[in-house]
C-alpha positions in Angstrom: -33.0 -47.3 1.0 -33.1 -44.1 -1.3 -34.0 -43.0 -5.1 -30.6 -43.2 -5.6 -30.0 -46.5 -4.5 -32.3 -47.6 -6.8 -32.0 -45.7 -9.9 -31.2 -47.8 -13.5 -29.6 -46.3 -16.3 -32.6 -45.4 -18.8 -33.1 -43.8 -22.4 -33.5 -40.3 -22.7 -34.6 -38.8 -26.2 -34.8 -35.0 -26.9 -37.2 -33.0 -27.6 -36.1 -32.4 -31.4 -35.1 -36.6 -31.6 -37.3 -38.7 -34.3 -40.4 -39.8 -33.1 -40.0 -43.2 -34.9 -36.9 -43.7 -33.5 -38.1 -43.1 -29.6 -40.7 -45.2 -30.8 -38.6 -48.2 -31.4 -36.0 -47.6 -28.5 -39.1 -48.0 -26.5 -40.1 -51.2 -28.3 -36.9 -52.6 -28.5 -36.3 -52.2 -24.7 -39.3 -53.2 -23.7 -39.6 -49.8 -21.8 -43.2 -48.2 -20.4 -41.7 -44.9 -22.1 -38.4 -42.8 -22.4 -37.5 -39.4 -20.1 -37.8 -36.3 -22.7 -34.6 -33.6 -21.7 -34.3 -30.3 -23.7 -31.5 -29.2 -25.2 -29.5 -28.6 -22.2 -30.3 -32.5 -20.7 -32.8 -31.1 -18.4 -35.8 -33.6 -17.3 -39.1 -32.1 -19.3 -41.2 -34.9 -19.2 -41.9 -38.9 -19.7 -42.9 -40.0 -23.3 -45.3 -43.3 -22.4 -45.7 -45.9 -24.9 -49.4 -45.1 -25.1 -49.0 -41.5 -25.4 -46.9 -42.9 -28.7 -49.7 -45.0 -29.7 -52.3 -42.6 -28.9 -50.8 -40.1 -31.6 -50.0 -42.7 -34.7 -53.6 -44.8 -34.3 -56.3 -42.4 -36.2 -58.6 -40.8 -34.0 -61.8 -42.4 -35.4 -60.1 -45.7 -34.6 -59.4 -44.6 -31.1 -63.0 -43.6 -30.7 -64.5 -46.8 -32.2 -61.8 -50.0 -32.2 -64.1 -52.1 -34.0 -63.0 -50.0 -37.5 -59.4 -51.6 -36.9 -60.8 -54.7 -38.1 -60.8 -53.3 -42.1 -57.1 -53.1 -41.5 -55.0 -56.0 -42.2 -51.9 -56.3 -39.7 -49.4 -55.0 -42.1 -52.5 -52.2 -43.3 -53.1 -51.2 -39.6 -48.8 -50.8 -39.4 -48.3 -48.6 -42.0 -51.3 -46.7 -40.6 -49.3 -46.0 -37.4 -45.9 -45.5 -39.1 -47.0 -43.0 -41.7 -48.6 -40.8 -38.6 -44.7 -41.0 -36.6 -42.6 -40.8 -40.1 -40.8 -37.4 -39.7 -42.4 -36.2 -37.0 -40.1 -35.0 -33.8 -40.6 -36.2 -30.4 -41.9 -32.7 -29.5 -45.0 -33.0 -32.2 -46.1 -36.3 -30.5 -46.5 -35.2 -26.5 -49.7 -33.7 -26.0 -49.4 -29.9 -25.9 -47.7 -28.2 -22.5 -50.9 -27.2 -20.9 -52.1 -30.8 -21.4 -48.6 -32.6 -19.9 -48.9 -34.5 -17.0 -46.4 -33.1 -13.8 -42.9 -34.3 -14.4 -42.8 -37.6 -12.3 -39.1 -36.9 -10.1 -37.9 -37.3 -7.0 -34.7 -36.0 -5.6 -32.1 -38.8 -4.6 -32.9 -38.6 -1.0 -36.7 -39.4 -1.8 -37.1 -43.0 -0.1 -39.0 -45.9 -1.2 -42.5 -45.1 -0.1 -42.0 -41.4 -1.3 -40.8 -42.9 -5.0 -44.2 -45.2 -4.2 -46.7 -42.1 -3.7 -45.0 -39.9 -6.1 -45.7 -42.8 -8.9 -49.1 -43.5 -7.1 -50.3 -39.9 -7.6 -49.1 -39.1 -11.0 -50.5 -42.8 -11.9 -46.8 -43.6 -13.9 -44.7 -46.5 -14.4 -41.2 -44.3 -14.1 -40.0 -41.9 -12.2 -36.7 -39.6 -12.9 -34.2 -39.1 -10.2 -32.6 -36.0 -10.1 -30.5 -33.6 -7.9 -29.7 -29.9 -9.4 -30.5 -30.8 -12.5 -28.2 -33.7 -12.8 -30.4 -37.0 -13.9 -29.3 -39.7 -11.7 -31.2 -42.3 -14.0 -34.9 -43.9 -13.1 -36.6 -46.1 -10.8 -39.3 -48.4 -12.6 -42.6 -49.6 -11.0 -41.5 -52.9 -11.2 -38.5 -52.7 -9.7 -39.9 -50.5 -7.0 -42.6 -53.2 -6.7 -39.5 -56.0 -6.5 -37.7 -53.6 -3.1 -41.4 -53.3 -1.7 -42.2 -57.2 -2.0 -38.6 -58.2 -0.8 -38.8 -55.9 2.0 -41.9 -57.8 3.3 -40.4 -61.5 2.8 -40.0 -63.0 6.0 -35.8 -62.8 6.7 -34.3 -66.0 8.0 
């Protein structure tokens, strides 16, 4: 089986989109993250959900989670949606020299490759992609799903 057998259709946002709405396209699907594309569709990196969360919770929060006690539930939201209102998606990756290598595979990659590829760059998605055409993603858990049914015992 190949990356291309096993690719799902997935969100892309662009680099100029609104950060609150990747936010809740991420929530809404229940995604790990969205592929960032540039203007011309190109693959430029994976937005995480915690990478999103990492940029609206205040720094002195992240560094000490016992001060998000002072904030009620509906304090602590407004917290994190005043930091993503009118930002882009751009303002909220961490700068280019700080990005994390573009998890992709080509659609020939095969399942162990997609395995390492998402091993090493410790990511839950992987973009597959051949000459600049996105074929769509494979997810850890349905990688995990090929991996465990390829072991089952067959009858």
């Amino acid at each position: 089986m190949r990356a291309r057998d096993l690719v799902e259709d997935y969100p892309l946002v662009r680099l100029t989109d609104d950060a609150l709405a990747a936010a809740r396209l991420i929530a809404e699907q229940r995604r790990p993250g969205v592929v960032v594309v540039d203007g011309e569709g190109r693959p430029v990196t994976v937005l995480p959900g915690s990478q999103v969360l990492r940029f609206s919770v205040p720094g002195y929060v992240q560094e000490d989670p016992s001060l998000a006690r002072v904030y009620d539930e509906q304090g602590g939201a407004d917290v994190c949606l005043r930091n993503l209102s009118g930002r882009s998606v751009k303002e909220v990756l961490p700068p280019e020299e700080k990005r994390y290598e573009l998890p992709m595979v080509s659609g020939e990659a095969t399942v162990l490759e997609c395995a390492a590829t998402m091993a090493r760059l410790r990511t839950p998605l992987i973009v597959v992609s051949d000459d600049e055409e996105i074929h769509g993603v494979v997810t850890a858990s349905h990688l995990l799903e090929v991996i465990l049914n390829a072991s089952e015992p067959r009858a």
